[in-house]
PDB file of N, CA, C, O and CB in Angstrom:
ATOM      1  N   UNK A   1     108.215  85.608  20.531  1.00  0.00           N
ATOM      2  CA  UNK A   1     107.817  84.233  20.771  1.00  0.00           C
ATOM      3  C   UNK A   1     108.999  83.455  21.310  1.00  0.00           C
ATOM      4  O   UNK A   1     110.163  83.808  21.122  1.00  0.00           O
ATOM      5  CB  UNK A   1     107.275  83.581  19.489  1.00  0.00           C
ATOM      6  N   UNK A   2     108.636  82.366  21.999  1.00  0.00           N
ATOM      7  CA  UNK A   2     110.176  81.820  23.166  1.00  0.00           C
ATOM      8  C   UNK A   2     109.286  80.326  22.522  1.00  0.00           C
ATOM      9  O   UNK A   2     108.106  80.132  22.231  1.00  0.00           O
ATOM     10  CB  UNK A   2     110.312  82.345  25.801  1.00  0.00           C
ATOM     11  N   UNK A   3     110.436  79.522  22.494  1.00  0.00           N
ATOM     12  CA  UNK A   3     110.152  78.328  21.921  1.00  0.00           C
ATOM     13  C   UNK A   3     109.228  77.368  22.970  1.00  0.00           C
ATOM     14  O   UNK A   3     108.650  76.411  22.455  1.00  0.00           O
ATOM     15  CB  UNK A   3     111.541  77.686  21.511  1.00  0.00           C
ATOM     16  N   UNK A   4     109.050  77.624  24.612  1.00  0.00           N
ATOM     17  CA  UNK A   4     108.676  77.172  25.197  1.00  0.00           C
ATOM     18  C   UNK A   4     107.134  77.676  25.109  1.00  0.00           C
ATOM     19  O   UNK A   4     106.306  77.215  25.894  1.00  0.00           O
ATOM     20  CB  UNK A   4     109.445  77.188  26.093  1.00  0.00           C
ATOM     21  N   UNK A   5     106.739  78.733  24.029  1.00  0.00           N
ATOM     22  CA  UNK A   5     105.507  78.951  23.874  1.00  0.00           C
ATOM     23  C   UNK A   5     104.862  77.816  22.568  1.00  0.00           C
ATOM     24  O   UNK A   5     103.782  77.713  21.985  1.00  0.00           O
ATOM     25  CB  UNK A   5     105.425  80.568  23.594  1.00  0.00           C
ATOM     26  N   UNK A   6     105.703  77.352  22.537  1.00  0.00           N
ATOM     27  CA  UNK A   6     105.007  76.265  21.039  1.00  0.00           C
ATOM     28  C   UNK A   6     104.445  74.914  21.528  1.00  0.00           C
ATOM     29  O   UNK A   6     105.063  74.009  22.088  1.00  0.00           O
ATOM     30  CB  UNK A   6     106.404  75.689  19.732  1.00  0.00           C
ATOM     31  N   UNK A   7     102.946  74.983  21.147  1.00  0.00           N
ATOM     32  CA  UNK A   7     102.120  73.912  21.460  1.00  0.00           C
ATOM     33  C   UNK A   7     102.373  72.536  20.852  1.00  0.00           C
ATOM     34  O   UNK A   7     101.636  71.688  21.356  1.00  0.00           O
ATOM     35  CB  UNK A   7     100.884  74.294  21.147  1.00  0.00           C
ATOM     36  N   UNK A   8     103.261  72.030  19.846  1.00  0.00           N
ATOM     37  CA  UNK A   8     103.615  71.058  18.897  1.00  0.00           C
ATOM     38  C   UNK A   8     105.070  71.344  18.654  1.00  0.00           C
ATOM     39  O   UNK A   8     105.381  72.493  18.341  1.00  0.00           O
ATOM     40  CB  UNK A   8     102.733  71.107  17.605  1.00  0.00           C
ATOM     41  N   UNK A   9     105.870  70.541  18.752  1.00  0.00           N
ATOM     42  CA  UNK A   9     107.070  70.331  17.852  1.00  0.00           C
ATOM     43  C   UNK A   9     106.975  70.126  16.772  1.00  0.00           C
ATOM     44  O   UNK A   9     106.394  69.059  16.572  1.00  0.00           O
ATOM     45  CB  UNK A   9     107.777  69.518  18.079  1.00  0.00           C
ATOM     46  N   UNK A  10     107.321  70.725  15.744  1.00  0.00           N
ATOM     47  CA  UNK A  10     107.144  70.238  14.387  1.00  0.00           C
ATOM     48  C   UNK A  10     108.559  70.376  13.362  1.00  0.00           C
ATOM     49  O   UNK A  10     109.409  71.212  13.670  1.00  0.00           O
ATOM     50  CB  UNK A  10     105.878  71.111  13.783  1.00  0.00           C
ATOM     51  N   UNK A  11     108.740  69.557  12.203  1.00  0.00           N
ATOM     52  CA  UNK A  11     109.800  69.355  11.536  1.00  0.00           C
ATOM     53  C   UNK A  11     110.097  70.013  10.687  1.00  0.00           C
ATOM     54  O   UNK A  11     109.123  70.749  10.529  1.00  0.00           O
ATOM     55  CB  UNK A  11     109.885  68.476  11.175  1.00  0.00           C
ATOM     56  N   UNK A  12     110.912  70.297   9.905  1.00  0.00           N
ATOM     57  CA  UNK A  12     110.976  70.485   8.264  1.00  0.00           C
ATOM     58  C   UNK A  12     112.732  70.074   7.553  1.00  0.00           C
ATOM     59  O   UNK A  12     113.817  70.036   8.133  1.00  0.00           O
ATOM     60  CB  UNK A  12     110.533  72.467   7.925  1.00  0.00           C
ATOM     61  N   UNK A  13     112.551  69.947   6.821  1.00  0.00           N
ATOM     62  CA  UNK A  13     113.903  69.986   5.953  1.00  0.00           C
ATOM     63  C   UNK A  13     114.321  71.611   5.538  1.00  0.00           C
ATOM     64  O   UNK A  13     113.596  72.519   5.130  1.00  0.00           O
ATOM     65  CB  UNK A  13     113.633  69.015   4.413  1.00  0.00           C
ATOM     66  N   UNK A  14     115.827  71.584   5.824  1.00  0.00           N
ATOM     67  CA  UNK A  14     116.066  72.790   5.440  1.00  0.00           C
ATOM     68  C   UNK A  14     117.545  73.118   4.481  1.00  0.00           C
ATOM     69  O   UNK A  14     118.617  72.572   4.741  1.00  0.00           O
ATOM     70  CB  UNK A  14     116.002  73.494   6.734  1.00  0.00           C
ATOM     71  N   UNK A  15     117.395  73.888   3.600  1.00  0.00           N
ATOM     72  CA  UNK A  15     118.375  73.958   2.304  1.00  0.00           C
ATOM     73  C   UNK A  15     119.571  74.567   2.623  1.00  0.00           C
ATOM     74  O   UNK A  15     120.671  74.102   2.326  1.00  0.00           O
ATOM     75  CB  UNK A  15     117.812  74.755   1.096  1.00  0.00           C
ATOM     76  N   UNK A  16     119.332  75.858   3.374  1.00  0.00           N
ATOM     77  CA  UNK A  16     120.314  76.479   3.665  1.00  0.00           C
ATOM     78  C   UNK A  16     120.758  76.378   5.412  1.00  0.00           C
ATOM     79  O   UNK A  16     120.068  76.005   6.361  1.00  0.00           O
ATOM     80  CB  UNK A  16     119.983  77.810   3.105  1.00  0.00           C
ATOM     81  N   UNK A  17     121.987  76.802   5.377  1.00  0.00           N
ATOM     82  CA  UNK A  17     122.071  76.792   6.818  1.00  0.00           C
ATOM     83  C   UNK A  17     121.828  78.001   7.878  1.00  0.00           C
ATOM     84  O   UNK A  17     122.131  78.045   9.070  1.00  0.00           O
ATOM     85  CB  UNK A  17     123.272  76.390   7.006  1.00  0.00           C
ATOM     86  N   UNK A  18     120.941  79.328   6.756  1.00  0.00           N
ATOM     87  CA  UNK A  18     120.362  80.662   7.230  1.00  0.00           C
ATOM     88  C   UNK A  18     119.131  80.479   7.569  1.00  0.00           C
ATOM     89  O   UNK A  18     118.585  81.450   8.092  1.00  0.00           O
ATOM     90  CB  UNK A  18     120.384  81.744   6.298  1.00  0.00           C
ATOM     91  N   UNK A  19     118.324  79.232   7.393  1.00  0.00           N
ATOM     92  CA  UNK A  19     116.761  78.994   7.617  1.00  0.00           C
ATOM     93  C   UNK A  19     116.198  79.118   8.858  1.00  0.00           C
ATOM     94  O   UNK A  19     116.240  78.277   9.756  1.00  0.00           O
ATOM     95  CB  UNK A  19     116.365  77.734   7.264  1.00  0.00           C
ATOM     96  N   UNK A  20     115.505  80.531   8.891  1.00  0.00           N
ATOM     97  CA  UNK A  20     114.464  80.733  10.311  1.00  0.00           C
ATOM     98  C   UNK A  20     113.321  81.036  10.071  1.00  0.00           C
ATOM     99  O   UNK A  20     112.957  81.317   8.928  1.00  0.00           O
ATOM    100  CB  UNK A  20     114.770  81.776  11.297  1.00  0.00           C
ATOM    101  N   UNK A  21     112.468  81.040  11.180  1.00  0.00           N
ATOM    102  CA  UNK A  21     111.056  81.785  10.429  1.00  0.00           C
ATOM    103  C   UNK A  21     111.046  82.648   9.635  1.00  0.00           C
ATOM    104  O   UNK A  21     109.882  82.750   9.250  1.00  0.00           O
ATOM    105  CB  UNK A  21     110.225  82.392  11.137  1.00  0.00           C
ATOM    106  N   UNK A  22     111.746  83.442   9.081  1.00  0.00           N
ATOM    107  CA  UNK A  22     111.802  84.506   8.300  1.00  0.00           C
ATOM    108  C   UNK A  22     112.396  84.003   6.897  1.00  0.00           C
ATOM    109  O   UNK A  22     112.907  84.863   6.179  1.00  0.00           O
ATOM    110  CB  UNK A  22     112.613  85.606   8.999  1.00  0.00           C
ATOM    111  N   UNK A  23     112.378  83.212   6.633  1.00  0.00           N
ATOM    112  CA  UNK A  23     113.125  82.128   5.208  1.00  0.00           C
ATOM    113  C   UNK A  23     111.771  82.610   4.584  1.00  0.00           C
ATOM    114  O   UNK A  23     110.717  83.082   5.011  1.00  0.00           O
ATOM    115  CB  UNK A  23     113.486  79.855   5.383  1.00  0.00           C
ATOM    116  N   UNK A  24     112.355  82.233   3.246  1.00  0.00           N
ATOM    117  CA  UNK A  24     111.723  82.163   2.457  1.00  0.00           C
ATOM    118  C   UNK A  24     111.613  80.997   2.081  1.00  0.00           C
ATOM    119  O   UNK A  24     112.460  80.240   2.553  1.00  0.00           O
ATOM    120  CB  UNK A  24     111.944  82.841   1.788  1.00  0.00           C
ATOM    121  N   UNK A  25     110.439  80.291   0.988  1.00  0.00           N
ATOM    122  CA  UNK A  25     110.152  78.779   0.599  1.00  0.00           C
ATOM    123  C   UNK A  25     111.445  78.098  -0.092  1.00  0.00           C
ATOM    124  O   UNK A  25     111.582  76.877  -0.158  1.00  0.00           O
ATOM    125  CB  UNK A  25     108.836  78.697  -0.501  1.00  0.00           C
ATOM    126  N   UNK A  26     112.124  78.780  -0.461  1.00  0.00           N
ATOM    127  CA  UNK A  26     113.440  78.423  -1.149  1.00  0.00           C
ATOM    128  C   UNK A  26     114.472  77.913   0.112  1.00  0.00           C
ATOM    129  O   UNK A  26     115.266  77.017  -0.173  1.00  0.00           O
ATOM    130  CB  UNK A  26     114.097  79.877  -2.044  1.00  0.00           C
ATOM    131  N   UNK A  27     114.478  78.352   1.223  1.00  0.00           N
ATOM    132  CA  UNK A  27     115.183  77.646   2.197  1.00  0.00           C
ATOM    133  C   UNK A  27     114.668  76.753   3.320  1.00  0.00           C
ATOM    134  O   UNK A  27     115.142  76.547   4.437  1.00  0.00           O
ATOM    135  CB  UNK A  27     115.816  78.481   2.722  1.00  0.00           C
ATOM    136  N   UNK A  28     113.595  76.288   2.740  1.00  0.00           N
ATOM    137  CA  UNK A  28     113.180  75.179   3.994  1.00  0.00           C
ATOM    138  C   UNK A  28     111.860  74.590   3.123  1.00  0.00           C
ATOM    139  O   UNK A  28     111.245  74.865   2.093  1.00  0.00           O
ATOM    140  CB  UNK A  28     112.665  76.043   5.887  1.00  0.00           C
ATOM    141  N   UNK A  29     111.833  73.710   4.093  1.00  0.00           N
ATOM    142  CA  UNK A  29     109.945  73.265   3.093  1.00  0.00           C
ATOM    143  C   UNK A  29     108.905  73.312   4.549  1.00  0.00           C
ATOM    144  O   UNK A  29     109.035  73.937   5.602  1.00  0.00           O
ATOM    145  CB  UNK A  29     109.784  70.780   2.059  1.00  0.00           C
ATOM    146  N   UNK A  30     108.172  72.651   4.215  1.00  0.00           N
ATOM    147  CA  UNK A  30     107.182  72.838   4.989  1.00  0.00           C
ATOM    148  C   UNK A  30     107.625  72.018   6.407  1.00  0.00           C
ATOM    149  O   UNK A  30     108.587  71.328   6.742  1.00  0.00           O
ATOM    150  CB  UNK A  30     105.856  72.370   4.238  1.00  0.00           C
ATOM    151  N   UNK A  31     106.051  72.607   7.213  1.00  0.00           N
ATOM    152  CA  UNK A  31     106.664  71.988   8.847  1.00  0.00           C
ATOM    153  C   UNK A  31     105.408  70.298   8.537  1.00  0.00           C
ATOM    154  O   UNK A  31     104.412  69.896   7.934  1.00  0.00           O
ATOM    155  CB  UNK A  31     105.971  73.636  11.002  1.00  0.00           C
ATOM    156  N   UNK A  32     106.432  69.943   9.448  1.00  0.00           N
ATOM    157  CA  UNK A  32     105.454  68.446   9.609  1.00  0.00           C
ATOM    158  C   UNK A  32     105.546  68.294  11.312  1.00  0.00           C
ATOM    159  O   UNK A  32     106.350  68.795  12.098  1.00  0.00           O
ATOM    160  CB  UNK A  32     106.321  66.697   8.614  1.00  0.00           C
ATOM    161  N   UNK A  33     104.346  67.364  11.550  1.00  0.00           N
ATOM    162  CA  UNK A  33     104.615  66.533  13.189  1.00  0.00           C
ATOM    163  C   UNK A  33     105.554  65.589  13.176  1.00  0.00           C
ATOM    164  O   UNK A  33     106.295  65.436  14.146  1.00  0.00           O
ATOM    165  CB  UNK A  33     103.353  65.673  13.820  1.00  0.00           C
ATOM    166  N   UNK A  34     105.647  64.787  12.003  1.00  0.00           N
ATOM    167  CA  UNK A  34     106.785  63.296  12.218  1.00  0.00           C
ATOM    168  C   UNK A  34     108.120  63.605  11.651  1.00  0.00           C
ATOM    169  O   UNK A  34     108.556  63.735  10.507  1.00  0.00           O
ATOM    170  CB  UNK A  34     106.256  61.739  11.281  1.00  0.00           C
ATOM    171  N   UNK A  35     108.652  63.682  12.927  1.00  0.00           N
ATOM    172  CA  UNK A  35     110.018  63.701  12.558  1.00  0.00           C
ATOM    173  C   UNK A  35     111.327  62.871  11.578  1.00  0.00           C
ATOM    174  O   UNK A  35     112.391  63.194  11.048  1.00  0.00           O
ATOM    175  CB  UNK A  35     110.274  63.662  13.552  1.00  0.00           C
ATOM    176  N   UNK A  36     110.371  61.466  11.757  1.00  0.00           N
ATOM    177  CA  UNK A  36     110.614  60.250  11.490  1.00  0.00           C
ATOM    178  C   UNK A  36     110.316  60.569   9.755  1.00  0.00           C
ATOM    179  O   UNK A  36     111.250  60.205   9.040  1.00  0.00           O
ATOM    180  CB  UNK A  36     109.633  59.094  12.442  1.00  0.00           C
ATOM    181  N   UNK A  37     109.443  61.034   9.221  1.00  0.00           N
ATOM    182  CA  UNK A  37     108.845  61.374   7.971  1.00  0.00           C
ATOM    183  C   UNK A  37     110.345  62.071   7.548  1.00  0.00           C
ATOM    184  O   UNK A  37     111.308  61.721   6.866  1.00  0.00           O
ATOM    185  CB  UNK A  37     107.270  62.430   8.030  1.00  0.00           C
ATOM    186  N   UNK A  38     109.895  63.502   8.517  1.00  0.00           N
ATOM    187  CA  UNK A  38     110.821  64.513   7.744  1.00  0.00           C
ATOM    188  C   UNK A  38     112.581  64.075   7.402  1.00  0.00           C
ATOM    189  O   UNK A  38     113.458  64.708   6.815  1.00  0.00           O
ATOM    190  CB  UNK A  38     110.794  65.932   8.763  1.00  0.00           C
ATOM    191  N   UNK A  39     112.588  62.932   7.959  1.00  0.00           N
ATOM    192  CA  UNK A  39     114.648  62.636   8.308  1.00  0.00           C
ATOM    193  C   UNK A  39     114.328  61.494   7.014  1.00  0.00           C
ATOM    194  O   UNK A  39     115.239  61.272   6.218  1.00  0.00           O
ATOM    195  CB  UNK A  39     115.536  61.597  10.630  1.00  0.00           C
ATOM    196  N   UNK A  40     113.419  61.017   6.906  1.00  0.00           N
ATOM    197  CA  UNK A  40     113.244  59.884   5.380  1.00  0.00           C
ATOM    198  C   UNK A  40     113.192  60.883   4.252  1.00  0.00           C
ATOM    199  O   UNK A  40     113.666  60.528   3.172  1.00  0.00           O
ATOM    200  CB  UNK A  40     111.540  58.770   5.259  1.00  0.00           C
ATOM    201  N   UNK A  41     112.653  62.138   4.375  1.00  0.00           N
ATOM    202  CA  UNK A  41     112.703  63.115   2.790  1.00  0.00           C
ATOM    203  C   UNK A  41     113.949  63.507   2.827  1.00  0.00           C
ATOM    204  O   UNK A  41     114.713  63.287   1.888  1.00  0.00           O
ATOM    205  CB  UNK A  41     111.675  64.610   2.567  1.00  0.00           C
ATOM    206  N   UNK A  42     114.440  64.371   4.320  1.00  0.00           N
ATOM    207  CA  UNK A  42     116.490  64.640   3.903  1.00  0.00           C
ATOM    208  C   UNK A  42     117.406  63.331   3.326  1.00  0.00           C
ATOM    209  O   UNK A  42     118.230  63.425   2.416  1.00  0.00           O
ATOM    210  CB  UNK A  42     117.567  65.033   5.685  1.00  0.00           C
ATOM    211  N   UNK A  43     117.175  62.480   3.834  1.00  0.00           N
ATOM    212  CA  UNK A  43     117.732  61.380   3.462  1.00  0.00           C
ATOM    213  C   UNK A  43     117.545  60.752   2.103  1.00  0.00           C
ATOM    214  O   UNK A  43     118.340  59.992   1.550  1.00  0.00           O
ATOM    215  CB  UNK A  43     117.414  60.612   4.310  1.00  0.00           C
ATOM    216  N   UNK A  44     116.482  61.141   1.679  1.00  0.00           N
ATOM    217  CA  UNK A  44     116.135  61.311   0.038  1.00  0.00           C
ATOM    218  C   UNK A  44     116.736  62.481  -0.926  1.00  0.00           C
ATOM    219  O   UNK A  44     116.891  62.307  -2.135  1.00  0.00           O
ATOM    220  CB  UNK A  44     114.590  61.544  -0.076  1.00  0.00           C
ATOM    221  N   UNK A  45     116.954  63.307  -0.465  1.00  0.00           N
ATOM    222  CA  UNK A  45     117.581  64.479  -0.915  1.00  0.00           C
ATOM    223  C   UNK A  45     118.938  64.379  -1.118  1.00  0.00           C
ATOM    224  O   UNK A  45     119.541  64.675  -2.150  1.00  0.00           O
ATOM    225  CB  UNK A  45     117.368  65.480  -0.097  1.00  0.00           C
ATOM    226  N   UNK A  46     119.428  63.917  -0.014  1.00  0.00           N
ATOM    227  CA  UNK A  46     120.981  63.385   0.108  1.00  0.00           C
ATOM    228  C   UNK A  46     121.421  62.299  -0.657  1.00  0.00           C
ATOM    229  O   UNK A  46     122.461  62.258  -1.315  1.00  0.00           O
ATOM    230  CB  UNK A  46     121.310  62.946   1.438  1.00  0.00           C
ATOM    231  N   UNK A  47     120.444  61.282  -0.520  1.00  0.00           N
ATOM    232  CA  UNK A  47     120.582  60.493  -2.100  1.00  0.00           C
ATOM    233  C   UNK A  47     121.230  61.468  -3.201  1.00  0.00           C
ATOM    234  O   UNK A  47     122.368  61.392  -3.663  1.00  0.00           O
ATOM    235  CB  UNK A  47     118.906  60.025  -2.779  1.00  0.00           C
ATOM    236  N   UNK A  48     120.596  62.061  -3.395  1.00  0.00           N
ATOM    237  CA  UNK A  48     120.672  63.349  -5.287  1.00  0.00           C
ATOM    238  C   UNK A  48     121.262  64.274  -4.609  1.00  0.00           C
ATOM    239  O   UNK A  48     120.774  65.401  -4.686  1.00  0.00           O
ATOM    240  CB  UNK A  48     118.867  64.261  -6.328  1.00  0.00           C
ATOM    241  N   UNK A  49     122.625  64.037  -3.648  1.00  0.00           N
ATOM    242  CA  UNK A  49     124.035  65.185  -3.607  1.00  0.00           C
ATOM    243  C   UNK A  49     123.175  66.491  -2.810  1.00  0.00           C
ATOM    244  O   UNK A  49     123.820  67.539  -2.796  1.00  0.00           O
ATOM    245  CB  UNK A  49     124.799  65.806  -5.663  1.00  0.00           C
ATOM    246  N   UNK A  50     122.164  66.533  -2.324  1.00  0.00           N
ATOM    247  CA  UNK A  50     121.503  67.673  -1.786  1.00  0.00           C
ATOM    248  C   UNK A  50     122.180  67.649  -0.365  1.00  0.00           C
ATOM    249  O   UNK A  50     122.105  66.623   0.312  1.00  0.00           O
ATOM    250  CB  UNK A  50     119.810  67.573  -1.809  1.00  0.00           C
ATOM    251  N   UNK A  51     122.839  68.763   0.097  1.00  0.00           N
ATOM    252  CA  UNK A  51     123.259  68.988   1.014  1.00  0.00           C
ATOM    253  C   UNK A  51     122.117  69.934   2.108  1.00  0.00           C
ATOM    254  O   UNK A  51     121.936  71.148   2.010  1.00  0.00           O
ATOM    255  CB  UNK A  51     124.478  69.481   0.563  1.00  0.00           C
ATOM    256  N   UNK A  52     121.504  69.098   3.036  1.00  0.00           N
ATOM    257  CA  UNK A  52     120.249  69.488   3.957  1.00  0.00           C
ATOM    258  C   UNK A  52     120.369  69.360   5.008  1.00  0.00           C
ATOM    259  O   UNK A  52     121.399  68.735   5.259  1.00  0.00           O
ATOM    260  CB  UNK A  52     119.165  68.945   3.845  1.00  0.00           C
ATOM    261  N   UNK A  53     119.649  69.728   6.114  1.00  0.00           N
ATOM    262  CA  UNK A  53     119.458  69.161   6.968  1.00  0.00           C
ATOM    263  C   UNK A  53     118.321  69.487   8.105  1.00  0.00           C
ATOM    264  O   UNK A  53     117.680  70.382   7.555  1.00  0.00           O
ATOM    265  CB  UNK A  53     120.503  69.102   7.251  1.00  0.00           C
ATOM    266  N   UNK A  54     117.792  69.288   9.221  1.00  0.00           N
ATOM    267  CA  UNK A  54     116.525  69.019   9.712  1.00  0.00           C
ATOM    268  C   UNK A  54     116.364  70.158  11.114  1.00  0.00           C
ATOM    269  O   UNK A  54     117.049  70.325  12.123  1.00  0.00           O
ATOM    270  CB  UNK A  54     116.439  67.261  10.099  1.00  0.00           C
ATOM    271  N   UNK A  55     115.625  70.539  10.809  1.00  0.00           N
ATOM    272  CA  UNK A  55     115.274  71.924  11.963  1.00  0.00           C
ATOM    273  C   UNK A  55     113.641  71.659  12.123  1.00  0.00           C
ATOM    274  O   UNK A  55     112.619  71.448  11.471  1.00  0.00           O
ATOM    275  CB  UNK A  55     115.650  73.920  11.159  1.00  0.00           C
ATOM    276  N   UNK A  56     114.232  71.853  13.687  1.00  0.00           N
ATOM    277  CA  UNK A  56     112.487  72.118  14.495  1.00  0.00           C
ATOM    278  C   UNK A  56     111.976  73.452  14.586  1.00  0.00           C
ATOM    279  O   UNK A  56     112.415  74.602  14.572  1.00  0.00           O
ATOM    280  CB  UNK A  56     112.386  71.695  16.184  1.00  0.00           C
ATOM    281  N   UNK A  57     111.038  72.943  14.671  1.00  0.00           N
ATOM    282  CA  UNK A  57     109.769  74.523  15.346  1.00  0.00           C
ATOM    283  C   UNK A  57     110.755  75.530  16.370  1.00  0.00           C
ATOM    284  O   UNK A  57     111.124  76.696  16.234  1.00  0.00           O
ATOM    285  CB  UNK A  57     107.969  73.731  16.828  1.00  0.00           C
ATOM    286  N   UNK A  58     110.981  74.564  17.390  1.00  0.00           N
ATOM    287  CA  UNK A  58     111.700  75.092  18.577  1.00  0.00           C
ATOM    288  C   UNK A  58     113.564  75.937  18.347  1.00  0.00           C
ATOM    289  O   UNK A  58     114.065  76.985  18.753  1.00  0.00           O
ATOM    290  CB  UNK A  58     111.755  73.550  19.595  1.00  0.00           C
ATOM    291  N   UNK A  59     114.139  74.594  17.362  1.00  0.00           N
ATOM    292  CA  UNK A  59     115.090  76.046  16.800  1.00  0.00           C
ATOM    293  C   UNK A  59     114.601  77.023  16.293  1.00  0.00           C
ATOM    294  O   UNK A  59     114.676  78.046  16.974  1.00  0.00           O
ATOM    295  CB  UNK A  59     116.004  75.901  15.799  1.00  0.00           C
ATOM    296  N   UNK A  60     114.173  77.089  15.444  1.00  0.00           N
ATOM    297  CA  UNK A  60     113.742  77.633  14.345  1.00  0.00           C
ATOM    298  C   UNK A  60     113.510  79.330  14.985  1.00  0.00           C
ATOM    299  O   UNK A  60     113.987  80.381  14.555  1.00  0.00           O
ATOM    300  CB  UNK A  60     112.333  76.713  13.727  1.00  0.00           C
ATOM    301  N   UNK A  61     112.440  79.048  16.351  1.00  0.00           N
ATOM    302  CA  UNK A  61     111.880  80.268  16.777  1.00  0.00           C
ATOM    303  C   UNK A  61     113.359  80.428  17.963  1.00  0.00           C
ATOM    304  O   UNK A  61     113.648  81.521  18.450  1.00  0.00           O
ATOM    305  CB  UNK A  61     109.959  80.121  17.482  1.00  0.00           C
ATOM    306  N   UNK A  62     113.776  79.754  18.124  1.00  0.00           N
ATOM    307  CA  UNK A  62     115.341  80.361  18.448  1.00  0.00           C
ATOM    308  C   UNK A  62     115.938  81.401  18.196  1.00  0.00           C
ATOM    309  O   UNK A  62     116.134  82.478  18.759  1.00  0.00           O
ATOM    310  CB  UNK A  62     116.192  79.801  18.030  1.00  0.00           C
ATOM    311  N   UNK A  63     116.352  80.651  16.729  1.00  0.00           N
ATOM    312  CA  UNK A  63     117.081  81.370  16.232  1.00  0.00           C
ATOM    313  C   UNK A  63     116.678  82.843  15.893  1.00  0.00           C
ATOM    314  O   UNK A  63     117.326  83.866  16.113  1.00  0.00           O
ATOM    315  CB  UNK A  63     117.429  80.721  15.339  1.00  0.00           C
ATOM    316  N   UNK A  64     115.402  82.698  15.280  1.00  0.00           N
ATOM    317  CA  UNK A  64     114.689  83.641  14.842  1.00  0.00           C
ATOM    318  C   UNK A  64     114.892  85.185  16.179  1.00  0.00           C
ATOM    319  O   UNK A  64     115.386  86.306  16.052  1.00  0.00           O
ATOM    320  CB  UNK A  64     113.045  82.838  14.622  1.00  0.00           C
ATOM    321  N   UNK A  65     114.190  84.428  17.432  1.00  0.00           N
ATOM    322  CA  UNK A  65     114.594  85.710  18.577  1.00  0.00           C
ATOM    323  C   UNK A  65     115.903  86.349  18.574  1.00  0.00           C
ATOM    324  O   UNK A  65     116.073  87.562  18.700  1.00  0.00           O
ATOM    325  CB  UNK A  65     114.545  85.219  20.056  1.00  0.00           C
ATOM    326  N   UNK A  66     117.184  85.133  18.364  1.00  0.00           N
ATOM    327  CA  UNK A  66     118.251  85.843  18.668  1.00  0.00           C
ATOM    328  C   UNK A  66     118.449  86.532  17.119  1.00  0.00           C
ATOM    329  O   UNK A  66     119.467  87.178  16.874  1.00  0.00           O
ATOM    330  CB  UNK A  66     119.512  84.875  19.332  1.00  0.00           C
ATOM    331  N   UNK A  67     117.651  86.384  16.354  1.00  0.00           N
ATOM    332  CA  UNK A  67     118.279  87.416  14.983  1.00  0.00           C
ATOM    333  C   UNK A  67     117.699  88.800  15.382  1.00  0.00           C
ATOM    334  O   UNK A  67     118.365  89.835  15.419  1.00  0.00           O
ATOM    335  CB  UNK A  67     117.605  86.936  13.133  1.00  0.00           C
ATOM    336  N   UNK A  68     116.433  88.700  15.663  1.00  0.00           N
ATOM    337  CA  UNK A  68     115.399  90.011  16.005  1.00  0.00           C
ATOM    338  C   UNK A  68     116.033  90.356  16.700  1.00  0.00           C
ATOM    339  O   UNK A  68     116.391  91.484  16.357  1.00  0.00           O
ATOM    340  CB  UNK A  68     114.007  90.025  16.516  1.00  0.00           C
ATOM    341  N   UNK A  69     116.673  89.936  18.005  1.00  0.00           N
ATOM    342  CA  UNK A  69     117.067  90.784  19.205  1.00  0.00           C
ATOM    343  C   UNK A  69     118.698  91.334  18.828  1.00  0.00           C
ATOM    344  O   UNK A  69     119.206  92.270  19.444  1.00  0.00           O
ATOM    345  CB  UNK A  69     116.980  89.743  20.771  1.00  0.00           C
ATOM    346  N   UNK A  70     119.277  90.728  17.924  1.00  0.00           N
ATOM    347  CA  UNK A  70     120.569  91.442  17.138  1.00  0.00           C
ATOM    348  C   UNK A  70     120.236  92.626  16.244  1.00  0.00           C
ATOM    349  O   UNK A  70     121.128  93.451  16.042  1.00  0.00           O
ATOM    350  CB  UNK A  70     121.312  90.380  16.144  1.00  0.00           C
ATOM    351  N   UNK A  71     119.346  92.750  15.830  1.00  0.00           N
ATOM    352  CA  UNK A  71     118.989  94.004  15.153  1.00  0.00           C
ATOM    353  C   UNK A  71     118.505  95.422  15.602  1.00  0.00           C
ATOM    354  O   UNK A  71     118.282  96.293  14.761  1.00  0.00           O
ATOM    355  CB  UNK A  71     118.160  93.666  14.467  1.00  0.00           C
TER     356      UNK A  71
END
C-alpha cells in the first residue's frame, strides 16, 4: 500500500515513537478524520507528563512500507 492510495487522511495519537500499522493498541489509539480533535487529546495527555505525539494515515503507511521493504 503507497500512501497516495488512501482515500481519507486520518489521525491518531501515538505513545511510542515505533508506531506503524503494525502497532499494537498499546502504541497508538485509534484513527480519527479531525485532526484538530486528535492534537486537543495529545495536548491532554501532555497535560499528565505523557510524552506523545500525532501521526497520520499517510505516515503511518510510510513507514510501515519502508519497514516491510527492510525485511
Amino acid at each position: 500500500m503507497n500512501a497516495s492510495d488512501l482515500k481519507q487522511t486520518l489521525w491518531r495519537v501515538v505513545y511510542t515513537k515505533n508506531a506503524n500499522l503494525q502497532s499494537g493498541g498499546n502504541a497508538a489509539g485509534p484513527w480519527h478524520p479531525d485532526k484538530r480533535h486528535i492534537e486537543q487529546c495529545a495536548q491532554r495527555m501532555r497535560m499528565f507528563s505523557q510524552e506523545v505525539g500525532i501521526q497520520s494515515n499517510a505516515e503511518a503507511a510510510k513507514n510501515a512500507c519502508t519497514w516491510l521493504s527492510a525485511g
